[in-house]
N, C-alpha and C positions, 0 to 999 in steps of 0.2 A: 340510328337506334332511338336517335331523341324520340323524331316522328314518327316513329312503332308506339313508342309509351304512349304518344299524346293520342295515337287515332284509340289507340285500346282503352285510353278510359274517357276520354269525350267523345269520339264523334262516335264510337261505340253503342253509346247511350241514347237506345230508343223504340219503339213499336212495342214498349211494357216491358220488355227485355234488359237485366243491369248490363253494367259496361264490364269489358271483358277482362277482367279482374283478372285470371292464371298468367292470361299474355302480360298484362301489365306489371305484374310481381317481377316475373322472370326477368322481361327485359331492367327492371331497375337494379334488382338483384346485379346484376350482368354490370350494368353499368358503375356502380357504389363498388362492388368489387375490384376494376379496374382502376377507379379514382385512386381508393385508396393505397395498394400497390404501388400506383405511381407518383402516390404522397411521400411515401414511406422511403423509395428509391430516391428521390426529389432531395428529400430530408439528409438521407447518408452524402447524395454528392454535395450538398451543400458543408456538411462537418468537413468536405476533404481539403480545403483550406485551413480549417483548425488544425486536421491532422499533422501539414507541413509547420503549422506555426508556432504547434507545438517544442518543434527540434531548434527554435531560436530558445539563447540563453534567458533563461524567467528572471534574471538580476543582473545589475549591474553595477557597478563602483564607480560613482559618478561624484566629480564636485562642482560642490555648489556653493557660493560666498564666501570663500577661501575654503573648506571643509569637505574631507572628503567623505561619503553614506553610500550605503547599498539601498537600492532601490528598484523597485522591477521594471525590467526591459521597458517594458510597454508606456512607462512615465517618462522617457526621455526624447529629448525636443532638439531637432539642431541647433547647436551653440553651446549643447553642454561638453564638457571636457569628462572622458571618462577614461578609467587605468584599466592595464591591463599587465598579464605575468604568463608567466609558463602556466599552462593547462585552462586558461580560460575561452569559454567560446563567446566570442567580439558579440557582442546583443546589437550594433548597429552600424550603417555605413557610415567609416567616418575616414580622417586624415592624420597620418602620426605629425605632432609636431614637437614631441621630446623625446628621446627613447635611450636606455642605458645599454650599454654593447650592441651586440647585434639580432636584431628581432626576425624571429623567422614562424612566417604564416602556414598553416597548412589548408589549404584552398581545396582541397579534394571534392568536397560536399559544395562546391559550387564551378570551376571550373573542371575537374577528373586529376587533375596535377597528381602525381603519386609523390612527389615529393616538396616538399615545405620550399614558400618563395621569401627570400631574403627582403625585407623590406626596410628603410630610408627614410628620414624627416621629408616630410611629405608628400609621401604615399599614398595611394589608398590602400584601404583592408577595409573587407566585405563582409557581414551581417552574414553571421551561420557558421563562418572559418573560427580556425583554431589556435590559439598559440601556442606553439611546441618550444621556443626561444625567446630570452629574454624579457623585458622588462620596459611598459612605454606607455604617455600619453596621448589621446588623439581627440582629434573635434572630431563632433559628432556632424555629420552634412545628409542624413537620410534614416528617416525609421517607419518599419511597420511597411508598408504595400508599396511606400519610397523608395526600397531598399534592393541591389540586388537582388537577395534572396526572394521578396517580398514581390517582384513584378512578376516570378515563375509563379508563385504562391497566385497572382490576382490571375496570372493566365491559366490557370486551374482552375480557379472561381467562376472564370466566364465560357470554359470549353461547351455547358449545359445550352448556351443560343447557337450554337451551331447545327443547323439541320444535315443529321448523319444520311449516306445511302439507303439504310432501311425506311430509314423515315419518309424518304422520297419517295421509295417503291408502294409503300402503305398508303401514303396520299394519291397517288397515281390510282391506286387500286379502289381505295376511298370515293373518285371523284366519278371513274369508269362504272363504279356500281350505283352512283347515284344517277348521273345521266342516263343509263341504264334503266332503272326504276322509275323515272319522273317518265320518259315516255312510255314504257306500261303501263302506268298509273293512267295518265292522259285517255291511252288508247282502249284498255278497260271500262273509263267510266265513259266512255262514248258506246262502248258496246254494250257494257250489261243494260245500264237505263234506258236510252234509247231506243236502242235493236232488241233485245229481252226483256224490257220491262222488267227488269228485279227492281224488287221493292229496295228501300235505305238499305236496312240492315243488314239482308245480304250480298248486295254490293260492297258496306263496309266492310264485312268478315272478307271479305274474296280481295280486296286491298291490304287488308291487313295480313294478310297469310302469304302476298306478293313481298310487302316490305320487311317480314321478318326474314321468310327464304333470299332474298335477293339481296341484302346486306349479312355482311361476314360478322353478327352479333359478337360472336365470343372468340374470334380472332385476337382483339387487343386484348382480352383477359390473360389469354392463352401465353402471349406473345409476352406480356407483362412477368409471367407466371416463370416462365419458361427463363426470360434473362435474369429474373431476380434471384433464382436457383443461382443462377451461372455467377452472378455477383457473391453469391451468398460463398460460393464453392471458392471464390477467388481472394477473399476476404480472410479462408486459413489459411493462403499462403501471403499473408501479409500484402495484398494488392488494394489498391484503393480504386473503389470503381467510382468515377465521377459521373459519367453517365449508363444507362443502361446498354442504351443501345453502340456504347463503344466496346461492346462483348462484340458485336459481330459486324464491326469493321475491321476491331484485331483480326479477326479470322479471314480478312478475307486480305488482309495487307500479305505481302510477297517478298519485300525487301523492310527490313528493320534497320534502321539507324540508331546505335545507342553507345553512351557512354560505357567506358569498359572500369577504370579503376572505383571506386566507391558505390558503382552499380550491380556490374556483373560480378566484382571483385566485390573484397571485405576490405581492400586498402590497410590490411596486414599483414605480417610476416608471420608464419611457421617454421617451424621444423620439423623437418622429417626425420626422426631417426635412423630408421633403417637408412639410408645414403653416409650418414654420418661416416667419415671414416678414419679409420686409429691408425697411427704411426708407430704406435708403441702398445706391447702384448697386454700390460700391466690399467691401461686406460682404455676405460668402457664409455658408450655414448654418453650414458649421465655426466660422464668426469668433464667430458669435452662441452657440454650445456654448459654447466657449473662453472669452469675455468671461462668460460666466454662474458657468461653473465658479470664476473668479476673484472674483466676487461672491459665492460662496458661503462659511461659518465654517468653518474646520477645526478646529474644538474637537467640533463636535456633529455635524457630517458631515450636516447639513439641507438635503436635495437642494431646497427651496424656498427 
């Protein structure tokens, strides 16, 4: 497309004649168009690491020179010591090496665990997990892109260099119509000049009307167009499209592997009422909620 625009307003230009200005508009047109679409897609899969990075804890309780400060996640450095309680999410990967009773992690958001892992002075606990138990210190040994959580996060950053199957076939097609073209091109200007004596200009226009037909112009517009719809649509169901063109390798994948609790699931419990069932005429499902909730700890929040 490049060498469409360039034959349309130089070599275009000559025997009193301007240069061919409509073709020239169009093709850039064409082209500015597709750039920027693919700025714009470029731009979203780059935030989809802020996205993940966002779901790490923005503070954390960290000491420093005897003292203990909250401070955010992202200021803290291996070697800091920072607390931790029930209901906090760990801001980094670190190693317990104090903890009061028994501390229990829930891992779901990084291994699928549905249920909380008991953890031990000197353990690890991973950057994104949860504390549902107890009370503990731990050194800090990994943060930010360091970190469990953080190397899925960097291998989401880098999925954009991988050349997808579309992209393959596009190049392939790319290259076939170039090759294509340049011996046309070749074999044309052997014949108008030589063999017909066409003056310049008409030879130029009879090249230029080869290279615009014989390259797929508005293909990458289209194609552009076409997945960023697809991105945009996937975007209210809360999906993050890193690349465009992984719209249509999903589609063509056959066998899916995936995590099922914290993914496919909510990694929560419900109740169903209707199943509920009474032993006695006088107790309705509400009663049966009710009397459970009251059987249940409020130390640990153990919906069992």
């Amino acid at each position: 497309m490049e060498a469409a625009a360039i034959v349309a307003i130089v070599l275009s230009n000559g025997e009193g004649k301007p240069p061919d200005w409509p073709d020239f508009v169009g093709i850039t047109l064409l082209l500015l168009a597709n750039s920027v679409i693919g700025f714009i897609e470029q731009r979203k899969a780059g935030n989809a690491v802020k996205e993940l990075m966002k779901s790490l804890a923005p503070e954390a309780n960290v000491k420093r020179d005897g003292k203990w400060k909250t401070i955010d996640a992202a200021d803290l450095v291996p070697g800091d010591i920072i607390g931790i309680k029930l209901g906090d999410v760990i801001p980094a990967d670190g190693r317990l090496i104090t903890s009061q009773g028994s501390v229990s992690i829930d891992q779901a958001a990084i291994t699928g665990e549905s249920l909380p892992v008991t953890k031990e002075v000197q353990d690890e606990i991973f950057s994104g997990s949860t504390c549902k138990q107890g009370e503990a210190e731990a050194l800090v040994i990994g943060t930010g892109l360091n970190t469990f959580f953080g190397r899925a996060a960097k291998l989401v950053g880098g999925a954009h260099n991988e050349i997808g199957h579309l992209q393959t076939v596009l190049k392939k097609i790319g290259n076939f119509c170039i090759c294509s073209i340049a011996i046309f091109v070749v074999t044309e200007i052997f014949v108008m000049y030589p063999g017909f004596r066409y003056n310049y200009r008409r030879g130029i226009s009879n090249i230029l009307v080869l290279l615009i037909g014989g390259i797929p112009i508005a293909m990458p517009t289209v194609l552009s167009i076409t997945l960023a719809i697809g991105a945009k649509e996937l975007s209210k169901h809360k999906a993050i499209v890193t690349h465009v063109t992984a719209i249509e390798e999903l589609a063509a994948v056959t066998i899916l592997c995936s995590d099922k609790t914290g993914t496919l699931t909510l990694n929560k419990l419900e109740i169903d009422k209707p199943t509920i069932k009474q032993y006695a005429v006088d107790i309705s499902p509400d009663d049966v909620i009710r009397y459970a909730a009251y059987a249940c700890r409020l130390d640990n929040q153990d919906a069992m």
